[in-house]
Backbone as CSV, one residue per row, in Angstrom:
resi,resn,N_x,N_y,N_z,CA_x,CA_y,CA_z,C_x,C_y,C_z
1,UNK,89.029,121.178,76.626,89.721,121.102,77.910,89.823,119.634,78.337
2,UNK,91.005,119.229,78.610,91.038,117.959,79.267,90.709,117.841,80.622
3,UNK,89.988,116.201,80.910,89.522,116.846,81.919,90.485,115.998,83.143
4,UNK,90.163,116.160,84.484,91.186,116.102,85.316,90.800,114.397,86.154
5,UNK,91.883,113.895,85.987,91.386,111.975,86.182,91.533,111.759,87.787
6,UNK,90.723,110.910,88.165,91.135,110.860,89.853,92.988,110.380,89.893
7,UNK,92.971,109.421,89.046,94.609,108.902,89.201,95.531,109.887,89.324
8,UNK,95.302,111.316,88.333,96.044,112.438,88.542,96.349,112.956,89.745
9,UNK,94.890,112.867,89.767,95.092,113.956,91.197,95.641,112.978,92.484
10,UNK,95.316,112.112,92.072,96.393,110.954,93.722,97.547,111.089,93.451
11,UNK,98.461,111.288,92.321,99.837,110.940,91.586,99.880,112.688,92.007
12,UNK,99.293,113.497,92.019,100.087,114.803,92.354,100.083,115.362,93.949
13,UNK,99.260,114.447,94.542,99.005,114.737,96.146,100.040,113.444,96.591
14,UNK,100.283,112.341,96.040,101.715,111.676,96.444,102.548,112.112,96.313
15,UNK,102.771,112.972,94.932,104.175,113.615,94.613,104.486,114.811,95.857
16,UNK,103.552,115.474,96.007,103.704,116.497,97.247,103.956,115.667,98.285
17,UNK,103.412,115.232,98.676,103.338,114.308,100.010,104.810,113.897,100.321
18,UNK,105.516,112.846,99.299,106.625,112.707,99.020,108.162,113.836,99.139
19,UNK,107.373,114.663,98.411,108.333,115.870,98.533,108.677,116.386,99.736
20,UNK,107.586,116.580,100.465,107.867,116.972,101.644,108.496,116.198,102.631
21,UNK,108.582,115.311,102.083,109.286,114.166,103.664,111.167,113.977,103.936
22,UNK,110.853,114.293,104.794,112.165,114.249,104.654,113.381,113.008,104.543
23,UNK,113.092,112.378,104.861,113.708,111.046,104.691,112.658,110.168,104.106
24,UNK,112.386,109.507,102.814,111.502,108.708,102.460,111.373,106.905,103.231
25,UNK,112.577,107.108,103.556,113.499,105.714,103.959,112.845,105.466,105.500
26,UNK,111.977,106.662,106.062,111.394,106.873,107.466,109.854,106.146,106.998
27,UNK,109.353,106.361,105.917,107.675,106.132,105.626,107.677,104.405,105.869
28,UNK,106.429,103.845,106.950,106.185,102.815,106.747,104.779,102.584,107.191
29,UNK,104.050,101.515,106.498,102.748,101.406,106.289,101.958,102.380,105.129
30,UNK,103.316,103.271,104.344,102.195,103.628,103.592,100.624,103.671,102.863
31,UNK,100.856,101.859,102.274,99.932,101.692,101.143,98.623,101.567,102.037
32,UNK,98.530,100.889,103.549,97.687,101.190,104.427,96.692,102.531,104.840
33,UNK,97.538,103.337,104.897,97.473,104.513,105.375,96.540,105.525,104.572
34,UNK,97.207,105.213,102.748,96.527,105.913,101.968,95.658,105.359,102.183
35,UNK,95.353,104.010,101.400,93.909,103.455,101.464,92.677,103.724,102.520
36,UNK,92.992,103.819,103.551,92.261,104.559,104.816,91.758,105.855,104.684
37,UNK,92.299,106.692,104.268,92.666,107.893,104.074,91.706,108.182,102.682
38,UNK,92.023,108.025,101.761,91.093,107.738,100.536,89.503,107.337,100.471
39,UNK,89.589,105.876,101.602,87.849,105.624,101.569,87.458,106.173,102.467
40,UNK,87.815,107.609,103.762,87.476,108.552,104.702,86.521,109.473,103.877
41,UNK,88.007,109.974,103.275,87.316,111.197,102.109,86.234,110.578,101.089
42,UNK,86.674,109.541,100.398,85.452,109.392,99.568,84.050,108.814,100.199
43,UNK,83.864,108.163,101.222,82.695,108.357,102.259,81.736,109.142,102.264
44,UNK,82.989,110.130,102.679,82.264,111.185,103.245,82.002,112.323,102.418
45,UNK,82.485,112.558,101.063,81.863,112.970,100.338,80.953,113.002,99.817
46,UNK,80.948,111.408,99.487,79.474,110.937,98.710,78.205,111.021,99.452
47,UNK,78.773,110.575,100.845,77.436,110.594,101.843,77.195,112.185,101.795
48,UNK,77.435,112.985,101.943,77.232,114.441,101.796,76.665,114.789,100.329
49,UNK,77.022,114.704,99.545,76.478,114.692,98.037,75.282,113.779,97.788
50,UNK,75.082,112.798,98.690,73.289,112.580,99.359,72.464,112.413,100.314
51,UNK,73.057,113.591,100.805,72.790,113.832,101.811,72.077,112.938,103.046
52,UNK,73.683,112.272,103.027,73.821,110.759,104.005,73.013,109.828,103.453
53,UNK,72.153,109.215,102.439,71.554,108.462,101.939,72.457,106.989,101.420
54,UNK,72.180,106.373,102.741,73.227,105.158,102.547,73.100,104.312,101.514
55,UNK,72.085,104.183,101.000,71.504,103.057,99.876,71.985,104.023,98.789
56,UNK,71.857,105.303,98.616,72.214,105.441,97.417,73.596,105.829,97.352
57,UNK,74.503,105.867,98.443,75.821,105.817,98.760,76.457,105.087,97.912
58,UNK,75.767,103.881,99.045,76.220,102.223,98.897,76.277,102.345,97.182
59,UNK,75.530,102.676,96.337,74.962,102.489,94.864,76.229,102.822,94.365
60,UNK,76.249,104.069,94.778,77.077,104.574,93.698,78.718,104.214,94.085
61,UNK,79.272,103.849,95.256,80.431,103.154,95.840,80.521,101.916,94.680
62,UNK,79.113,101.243,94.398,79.172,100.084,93.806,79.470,98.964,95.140
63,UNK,79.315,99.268,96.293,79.283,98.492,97.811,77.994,98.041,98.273
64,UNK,78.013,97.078,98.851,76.438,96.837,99.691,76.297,98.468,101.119
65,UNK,75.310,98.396,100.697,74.888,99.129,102.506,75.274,98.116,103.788
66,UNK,75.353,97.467,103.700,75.934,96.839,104.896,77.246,96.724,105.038
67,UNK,77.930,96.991,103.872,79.618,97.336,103.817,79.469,98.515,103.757
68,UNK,78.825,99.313,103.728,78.982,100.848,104.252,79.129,101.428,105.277
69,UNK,78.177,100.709,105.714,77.960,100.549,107.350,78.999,100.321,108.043
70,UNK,79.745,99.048,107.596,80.865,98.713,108.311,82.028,99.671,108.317
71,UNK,81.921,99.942,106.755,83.398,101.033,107.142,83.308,102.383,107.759
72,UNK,81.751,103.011,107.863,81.494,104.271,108.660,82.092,103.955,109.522
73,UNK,81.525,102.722,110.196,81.956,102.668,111.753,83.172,102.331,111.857
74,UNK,84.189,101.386,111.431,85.697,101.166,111.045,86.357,102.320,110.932
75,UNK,85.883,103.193,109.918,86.807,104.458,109.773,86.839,105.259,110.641
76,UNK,85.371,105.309,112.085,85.016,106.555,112.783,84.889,107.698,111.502
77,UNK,84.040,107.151,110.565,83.631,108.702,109.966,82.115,109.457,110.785
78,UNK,82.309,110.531,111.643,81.772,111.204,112.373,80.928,112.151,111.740
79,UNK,80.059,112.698,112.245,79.095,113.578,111.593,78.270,113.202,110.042
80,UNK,77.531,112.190,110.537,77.114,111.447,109.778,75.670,110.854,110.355
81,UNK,74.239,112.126,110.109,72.693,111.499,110.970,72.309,110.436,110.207
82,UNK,71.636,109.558,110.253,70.672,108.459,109.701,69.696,109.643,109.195
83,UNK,69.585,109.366,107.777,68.403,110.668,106.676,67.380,109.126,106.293
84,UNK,68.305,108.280,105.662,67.605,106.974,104.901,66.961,106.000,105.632
């Protein structure tokens, strides 16, 4: 089984995304937007998958904890206790 690449899955949630719009010629700030959007979800995944453990967040982001920090609070990613 092949297995399924993150690039895929961004290239098939753009392609939808895309599809649906109705005028493409309307989209601006995209590349912003995703990027925001992207380090929300991946945040907040990872922090959940250790169960909020910022240092080992930070680790596996390959980020300092203190740039973690910053973008929790930058992004308003919410529901998020201090465990570490």
């Amino acid at each position: 089984m092949r297995k399924y690449s993150i690039s895929a899955a961004i290239d098939d949630v753009l392609s939808n995304f895309l599809l649906l719009q109705n005028d493409v010629n309307e989209i601006t700030g995209l590349y912003k937007t995703v990027i925001t959007e992207v380090e929300k979800v991946l945040i907040s995944k990872i922090m959940k998958v250790t169960r909020n453990n910022k240092q080992q967040t930070s680790k596996i982001l390959g980020i300092s904890r203190n740039t973690l920090s910053c973008k929790i609070n930058a992004l308003n990613i919410g529901g998020l206790e201090e465990i570490d």
